[in-house]
C-alpha positions as CSV (number, residue, x, y, z in Angstrom):
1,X,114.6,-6.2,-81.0
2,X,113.5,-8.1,-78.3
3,X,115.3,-8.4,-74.8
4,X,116.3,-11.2,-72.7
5,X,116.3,-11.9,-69.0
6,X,119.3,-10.1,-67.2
7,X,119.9,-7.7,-70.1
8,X,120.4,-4.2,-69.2
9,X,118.9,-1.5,-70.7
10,X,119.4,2.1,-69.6
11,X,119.6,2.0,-66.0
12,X,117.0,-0.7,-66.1
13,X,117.7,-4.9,-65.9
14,X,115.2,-6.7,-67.4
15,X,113.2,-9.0,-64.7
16,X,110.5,-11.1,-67.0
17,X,108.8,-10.6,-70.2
18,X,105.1,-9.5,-69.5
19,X,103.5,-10.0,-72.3
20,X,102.4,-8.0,-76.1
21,X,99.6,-5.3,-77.1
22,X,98.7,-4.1,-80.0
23,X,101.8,-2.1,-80.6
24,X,104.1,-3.3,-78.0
25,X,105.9,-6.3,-76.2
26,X,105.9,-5.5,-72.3
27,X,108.9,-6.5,-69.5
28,X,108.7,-6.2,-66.3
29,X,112.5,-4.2,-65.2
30,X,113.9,-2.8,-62.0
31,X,115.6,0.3,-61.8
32,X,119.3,-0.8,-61.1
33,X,119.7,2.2,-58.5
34,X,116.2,2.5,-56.6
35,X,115.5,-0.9,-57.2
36,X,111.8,-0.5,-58.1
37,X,110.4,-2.5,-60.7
38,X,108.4,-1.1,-63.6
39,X,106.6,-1.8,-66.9
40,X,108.9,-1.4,-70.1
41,X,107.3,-1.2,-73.5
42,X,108.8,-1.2,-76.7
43,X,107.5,-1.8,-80.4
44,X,106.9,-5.1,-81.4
45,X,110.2,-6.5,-83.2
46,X,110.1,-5.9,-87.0
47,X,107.9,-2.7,-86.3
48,X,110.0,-0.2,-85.5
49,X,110.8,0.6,-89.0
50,X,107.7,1.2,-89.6
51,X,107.2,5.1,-89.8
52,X,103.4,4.9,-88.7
53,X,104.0,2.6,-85.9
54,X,107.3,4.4,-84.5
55,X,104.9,8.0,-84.9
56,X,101.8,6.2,-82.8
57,X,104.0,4.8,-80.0
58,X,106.1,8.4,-79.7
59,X,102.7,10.0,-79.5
60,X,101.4,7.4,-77.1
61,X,104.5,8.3,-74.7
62,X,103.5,11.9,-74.9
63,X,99.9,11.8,-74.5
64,X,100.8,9.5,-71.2
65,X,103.0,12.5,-70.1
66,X,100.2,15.1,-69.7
67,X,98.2,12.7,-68.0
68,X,98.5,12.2,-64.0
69,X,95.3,10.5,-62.1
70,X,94.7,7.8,-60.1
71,X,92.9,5.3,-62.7
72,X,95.1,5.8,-65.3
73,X,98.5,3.8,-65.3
74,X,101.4,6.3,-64.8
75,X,104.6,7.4,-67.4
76,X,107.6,7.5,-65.5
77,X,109.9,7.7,-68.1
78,X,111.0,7.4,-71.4
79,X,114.4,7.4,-73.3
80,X,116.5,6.1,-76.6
81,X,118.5,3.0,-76.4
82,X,120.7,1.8,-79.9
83,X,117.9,3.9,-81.3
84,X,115.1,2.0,-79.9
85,X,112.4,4.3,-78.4
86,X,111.5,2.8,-75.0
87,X,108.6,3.9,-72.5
88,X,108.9,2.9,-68.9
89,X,105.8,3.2,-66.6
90,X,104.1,2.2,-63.9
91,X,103.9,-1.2,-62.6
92,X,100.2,-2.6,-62.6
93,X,100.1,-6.2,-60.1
94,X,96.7,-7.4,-60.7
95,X,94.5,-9.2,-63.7
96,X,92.1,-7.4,-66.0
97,X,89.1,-7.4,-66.0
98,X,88.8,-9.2,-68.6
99,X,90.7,-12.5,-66.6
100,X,88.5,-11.3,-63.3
101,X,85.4,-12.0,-65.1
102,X,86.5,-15.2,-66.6
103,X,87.5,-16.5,-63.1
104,X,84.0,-15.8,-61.1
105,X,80.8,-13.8,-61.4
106,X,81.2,-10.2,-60.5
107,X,78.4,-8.8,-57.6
108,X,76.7,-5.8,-59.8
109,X,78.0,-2.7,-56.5
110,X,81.6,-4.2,-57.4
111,X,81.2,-3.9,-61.1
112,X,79.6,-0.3,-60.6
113,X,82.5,0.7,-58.7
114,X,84.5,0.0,-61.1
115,X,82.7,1.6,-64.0
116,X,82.6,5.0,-61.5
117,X,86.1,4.5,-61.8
118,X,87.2,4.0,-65.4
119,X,84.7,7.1,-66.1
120,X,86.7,9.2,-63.1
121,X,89.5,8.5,-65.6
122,X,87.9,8.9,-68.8
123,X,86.8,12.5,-67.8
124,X,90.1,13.1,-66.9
125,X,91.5,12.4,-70.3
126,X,88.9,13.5,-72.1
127,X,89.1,17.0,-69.8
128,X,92.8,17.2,-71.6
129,X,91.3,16.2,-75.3
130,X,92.8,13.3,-75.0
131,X,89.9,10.1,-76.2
132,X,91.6,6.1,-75.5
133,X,89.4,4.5,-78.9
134,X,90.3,1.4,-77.2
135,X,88.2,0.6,-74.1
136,X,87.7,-3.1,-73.8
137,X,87.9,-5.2,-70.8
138,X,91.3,-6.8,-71.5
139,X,92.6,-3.2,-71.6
140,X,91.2,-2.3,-67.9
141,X,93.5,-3.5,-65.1
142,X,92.5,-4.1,-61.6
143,X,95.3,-4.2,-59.0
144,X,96.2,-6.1,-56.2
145,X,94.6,-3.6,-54.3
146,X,90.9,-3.4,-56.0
147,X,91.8,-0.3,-57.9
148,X,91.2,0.2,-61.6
149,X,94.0,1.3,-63.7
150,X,93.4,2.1,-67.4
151,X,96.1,0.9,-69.8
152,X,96.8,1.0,-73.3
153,X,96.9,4.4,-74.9
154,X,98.3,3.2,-78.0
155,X,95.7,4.2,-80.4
156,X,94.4,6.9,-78.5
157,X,94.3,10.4,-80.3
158,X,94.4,14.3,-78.3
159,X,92.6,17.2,-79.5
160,X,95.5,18.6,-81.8
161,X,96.7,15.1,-83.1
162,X,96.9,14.7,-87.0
163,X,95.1,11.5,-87.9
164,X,97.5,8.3,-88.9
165,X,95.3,6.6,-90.7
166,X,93.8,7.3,-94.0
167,X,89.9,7.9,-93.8
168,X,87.5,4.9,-94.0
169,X,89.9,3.1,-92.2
170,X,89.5,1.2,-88.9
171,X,91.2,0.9,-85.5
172,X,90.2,-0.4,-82.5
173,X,88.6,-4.2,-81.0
174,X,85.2,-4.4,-83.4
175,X,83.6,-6.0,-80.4
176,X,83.9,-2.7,-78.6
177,X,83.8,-0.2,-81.4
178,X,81.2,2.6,-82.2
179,X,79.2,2.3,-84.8
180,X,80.9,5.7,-85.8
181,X,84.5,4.2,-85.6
182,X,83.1,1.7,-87.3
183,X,81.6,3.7,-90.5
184,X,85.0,5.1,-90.5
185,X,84.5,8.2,-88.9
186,X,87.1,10.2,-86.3
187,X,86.5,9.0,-82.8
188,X,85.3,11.1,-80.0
189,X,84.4,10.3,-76.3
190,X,81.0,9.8,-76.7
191,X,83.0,6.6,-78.7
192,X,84.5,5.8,-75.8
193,X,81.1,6.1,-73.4
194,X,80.1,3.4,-76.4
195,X,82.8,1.2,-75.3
196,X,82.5,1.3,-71.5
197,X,78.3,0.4,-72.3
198,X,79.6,-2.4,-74.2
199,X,82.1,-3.7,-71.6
200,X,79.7,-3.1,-68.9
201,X,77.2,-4.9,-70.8
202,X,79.4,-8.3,-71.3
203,X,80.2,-8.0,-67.9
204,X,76.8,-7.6,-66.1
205,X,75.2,-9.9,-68.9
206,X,77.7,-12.4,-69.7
207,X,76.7,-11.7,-73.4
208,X,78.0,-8.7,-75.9
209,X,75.3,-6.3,-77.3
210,X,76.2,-7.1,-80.8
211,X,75.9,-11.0,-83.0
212,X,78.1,-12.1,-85.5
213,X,80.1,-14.6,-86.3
214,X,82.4,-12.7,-87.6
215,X,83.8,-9.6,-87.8
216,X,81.7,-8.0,-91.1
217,X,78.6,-9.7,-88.9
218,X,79.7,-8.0,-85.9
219,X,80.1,-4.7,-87.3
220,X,76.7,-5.0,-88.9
221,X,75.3,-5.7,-85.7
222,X,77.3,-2.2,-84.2
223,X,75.6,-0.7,-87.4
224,X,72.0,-1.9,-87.1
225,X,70.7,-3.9,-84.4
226,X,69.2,-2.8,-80.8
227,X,70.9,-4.6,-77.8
228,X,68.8,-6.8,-75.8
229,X,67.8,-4.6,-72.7
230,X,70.6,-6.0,-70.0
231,X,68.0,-7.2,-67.3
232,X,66.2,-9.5,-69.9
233,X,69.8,-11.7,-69.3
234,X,70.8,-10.8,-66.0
235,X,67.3,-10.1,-63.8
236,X,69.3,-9.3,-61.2
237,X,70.3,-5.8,-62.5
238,X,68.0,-2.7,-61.2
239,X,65.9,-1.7,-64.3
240,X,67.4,1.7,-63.9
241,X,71.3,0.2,-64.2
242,X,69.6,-1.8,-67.5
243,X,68.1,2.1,-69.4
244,X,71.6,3.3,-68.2
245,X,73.3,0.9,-70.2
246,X,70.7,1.0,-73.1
247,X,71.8,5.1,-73.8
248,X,75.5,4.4,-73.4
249,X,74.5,2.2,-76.9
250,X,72.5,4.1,-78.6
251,X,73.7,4.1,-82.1
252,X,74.2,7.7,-82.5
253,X,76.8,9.7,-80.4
254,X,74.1,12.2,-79.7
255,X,72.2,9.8,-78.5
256,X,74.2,8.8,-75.6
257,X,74.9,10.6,-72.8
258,X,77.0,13.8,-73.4
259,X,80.6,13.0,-71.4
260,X,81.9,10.5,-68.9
261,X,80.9,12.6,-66.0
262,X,77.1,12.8,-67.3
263,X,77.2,8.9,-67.4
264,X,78.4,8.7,-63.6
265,X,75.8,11.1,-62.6
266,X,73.2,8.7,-64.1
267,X,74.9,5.7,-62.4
268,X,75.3,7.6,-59.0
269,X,71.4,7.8,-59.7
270,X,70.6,4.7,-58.9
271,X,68.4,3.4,-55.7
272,X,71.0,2.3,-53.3
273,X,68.1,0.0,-52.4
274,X,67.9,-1.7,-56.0
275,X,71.6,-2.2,-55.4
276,X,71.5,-3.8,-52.0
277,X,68.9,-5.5,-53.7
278,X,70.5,-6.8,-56.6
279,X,73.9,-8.0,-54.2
280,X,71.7,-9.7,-51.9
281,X,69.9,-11.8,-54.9
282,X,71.7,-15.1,-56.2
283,X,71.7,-15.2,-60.1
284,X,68.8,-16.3,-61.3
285,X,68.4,-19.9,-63.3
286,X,68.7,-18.7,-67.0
287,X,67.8,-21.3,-69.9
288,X,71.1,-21.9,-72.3
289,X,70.4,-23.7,-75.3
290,X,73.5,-25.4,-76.5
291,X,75.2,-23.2,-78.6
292,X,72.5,-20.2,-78.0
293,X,73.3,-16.9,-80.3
294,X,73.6,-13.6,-78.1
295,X,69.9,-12.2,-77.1
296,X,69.0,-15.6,-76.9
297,X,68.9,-16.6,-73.3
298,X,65.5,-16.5,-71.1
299,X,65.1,-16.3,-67.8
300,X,63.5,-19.8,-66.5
301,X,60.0,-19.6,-65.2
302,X,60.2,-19.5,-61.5
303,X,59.3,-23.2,-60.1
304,X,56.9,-24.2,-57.8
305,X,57.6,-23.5,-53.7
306,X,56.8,-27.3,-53.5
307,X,59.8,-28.3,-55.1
308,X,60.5,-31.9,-54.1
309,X,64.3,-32.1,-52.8
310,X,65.4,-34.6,-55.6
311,X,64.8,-31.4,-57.8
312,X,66.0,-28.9,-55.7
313,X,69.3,-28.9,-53.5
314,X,69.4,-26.5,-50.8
315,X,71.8,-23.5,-50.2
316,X,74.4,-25.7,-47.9
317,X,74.6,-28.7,-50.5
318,X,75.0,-26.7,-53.6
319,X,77.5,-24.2,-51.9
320,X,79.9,-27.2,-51.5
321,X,80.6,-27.3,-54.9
322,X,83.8,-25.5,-56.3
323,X,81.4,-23.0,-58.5
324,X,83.7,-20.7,-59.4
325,X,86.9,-23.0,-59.8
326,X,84.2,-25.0,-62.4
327,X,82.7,-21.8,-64.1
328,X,86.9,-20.6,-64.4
329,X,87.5,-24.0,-66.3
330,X,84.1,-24.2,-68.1
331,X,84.7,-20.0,-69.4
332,X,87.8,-20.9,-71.2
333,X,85.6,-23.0,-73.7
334,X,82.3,-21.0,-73.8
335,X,83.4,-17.5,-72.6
336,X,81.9,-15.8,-68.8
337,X,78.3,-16.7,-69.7
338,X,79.9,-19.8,-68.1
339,X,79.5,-18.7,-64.5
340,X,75.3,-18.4,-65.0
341,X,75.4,-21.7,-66.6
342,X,77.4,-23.5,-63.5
343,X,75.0,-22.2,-61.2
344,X,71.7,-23.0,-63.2
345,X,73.1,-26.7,-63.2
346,X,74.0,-26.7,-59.5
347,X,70.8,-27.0,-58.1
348,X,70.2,-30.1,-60.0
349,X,73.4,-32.4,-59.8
350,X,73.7,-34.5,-56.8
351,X,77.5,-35.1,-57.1
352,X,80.8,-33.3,-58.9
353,X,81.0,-36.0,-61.5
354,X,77.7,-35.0,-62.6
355,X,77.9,-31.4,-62.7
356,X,81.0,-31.5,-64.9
357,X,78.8,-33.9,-66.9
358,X,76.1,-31.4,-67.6
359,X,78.7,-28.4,-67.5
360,X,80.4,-30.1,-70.3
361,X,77.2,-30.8,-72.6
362,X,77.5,-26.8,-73.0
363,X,80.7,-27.1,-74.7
364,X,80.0,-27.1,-78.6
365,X,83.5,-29.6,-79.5
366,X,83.9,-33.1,-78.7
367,X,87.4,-32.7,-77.8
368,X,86.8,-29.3,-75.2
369,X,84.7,-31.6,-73.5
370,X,87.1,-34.1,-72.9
371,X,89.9,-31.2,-71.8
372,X,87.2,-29.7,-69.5
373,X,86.2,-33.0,-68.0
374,X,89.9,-34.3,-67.5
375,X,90.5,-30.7,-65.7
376,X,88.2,-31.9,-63.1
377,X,91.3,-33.9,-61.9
378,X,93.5,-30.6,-61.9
């Protein structure tokens, strides 16, 4: 069943509906005597007579209970109501990463910092047999206060869980999935260190290591096909942060690195110099073709230093342009690759009306280019 603003349930009243997962709705409630607010989750409506789903969400609740750290969204409680199993836990105020990324480019220390984070917490769980299946960036929270909270255990197994599924059978985002997951295979954490390189790759790149235009595509691609190395779409990445990446993918768990803490090591190895370096440099122009596959992008060929100024704007004229209000807009039709293509067309537009011009040639549907260039007004 589903619950309405106002209703009470258990000691809890029901403040706002938060939003659905892939087992669960989510409310946001307040405890009616300490008056703090939490996360409720229960099964979707229809679900809960399903014995599968009602057996992952119960083991969901109690692999959440033997977990306390820092990175990991917290279990505070959980209880019956008119037979409804219901899991209250801890409040997350923030976006994911998933939204962050959407909404402006990332500087590569800030998205390392994170990734130190989420494998601080993946060691953790894995430490207690517990492996998530599920990393993906719209499963990665960051809070109001710059923290990273993993969330989402639902499909998450421990080391003495009976499988749920029958064999051959999938679970998981394909984007983000192992190629092992993927052949049907039980998941272990090296499949998770496969889904933090993936995310980290989208995220630093703008592009996933796989193609596909569909899901069988995409899974082939998991299967088959050697990622573009990461600085070849993002020069500003150290080449050292690009081979770290490259081993979380390789295609067989042995061949990436052994745990979660071996994989920070490797990131902790990193010049701090190539990452002063790589905050200090402004992305660098890529070439887009209209419509471009993944892999396909090219870093432009550095121009002349006698660049006439009707070719090249400087610093102060293209910094008063709303670049990552534009690139927010612009992402919602072409995904975050959206915030290289803003700035590749800022140097060369002498007004708004023309950047949103050019922006919007990017944007593969007649209509999304209207929307986009009407949002201008917004």
């Amino acid at each position: 069943m589903a619950f309405e603003i106002g209703q009470r349930v258990g000691d809890y009243e029901v403040v706002s509906a938060l939003g659905s997962g892939g087992l669960g709705e989510v409310y946001e409630v307040r405890h009616t005597i300490s008056q703090r607010c939490e996360a409720m989750k229960i099964l979707l409506p229809g679900q809960i007579a399903t014995p599968e789903l009602a057996e992952r969400f119960r083991r969901e609740i109690q692999l959440l209970g033997a977990l306390n750290h820092p990175h990991i969204a917290a279990l505070h409680n959980a209880f019956y109501s008119d037979g409804q199993l219901i899991m209250i836990m801890e409040l997350v105020n923030g976006e994911t990463l998933r939204a962050r990324s959407m909404r402006m480019r990332m500087p590569v220390p800030e998205v390392i910092r994170y990734a130190r984070q989420i494998l601080s917490a993946l060691d953790y769980a894995h430490g207690r047999g517990v492996v998530h299946r599920d990393i993906k960036p719209s499963n990665i929270m960051i809070t109001s206060e710059n923290e990273i909270k993993l969330v989402d255990f639902g499909i998450a197994i421990g080391a003495h869980s009976a499988e749920l599924t029958a064999p051959g059978f999938m679970l998981g985002s394909v984007n983000y999935m192992s190629p092992e997951q993927i052949a049907g295979d039980k998941a272990t954490l090296r499949s998770d260190i496969y889904s933090v390189g993936v995310t980290l790759y989208e995220i630093l790149t703008g592009w996933l290591p796989v193609k596909g235009s569909n899901n069988l595509e995409i899974m082939r691609s998991h299967l088959n096909d050697r990622p573009t190395a990461p600085i070849h779409l993002n020069p500003r990445l150290p080449v050292e942060l690009s081979n770290v990446l490259l081993k979380a993918l390789e295609k067989t768990p042995e061949g990436r690195f052994a745990s979660a803490l071996s994989f920070l090591a490797a990131l902790d190895l990193i010049p701090a110099a190539a990452m002063r370096e790589a905050f200090s440099v402004e992305t660098t122009a890529l070439h887009i073709p209209s419509g471009a596959p993944v892999g396909a992008v090219q870093p432009v060929e550095q121009r002349a230093s006698g660049t006439s100024s009707q070719q090249q704007k400087s610093a102060s004229q293209i910094a008063a342009f709303p670049l990552d209000d534009i690139s927010r807009k612009l992402a919602v039709y072409i995904g975050p690759i959206a915030t290289v293509v803003v700035r590749k067309l800022a140097p060369k537009c002498t007004n708004l009306n023309q950047l949103y011009q050019e922006a919007a040639s990017h944007i593969p549907s007649e209509k999304d280019r209207q929307k986009f260039l009407q949002s201008k007004h917004n």
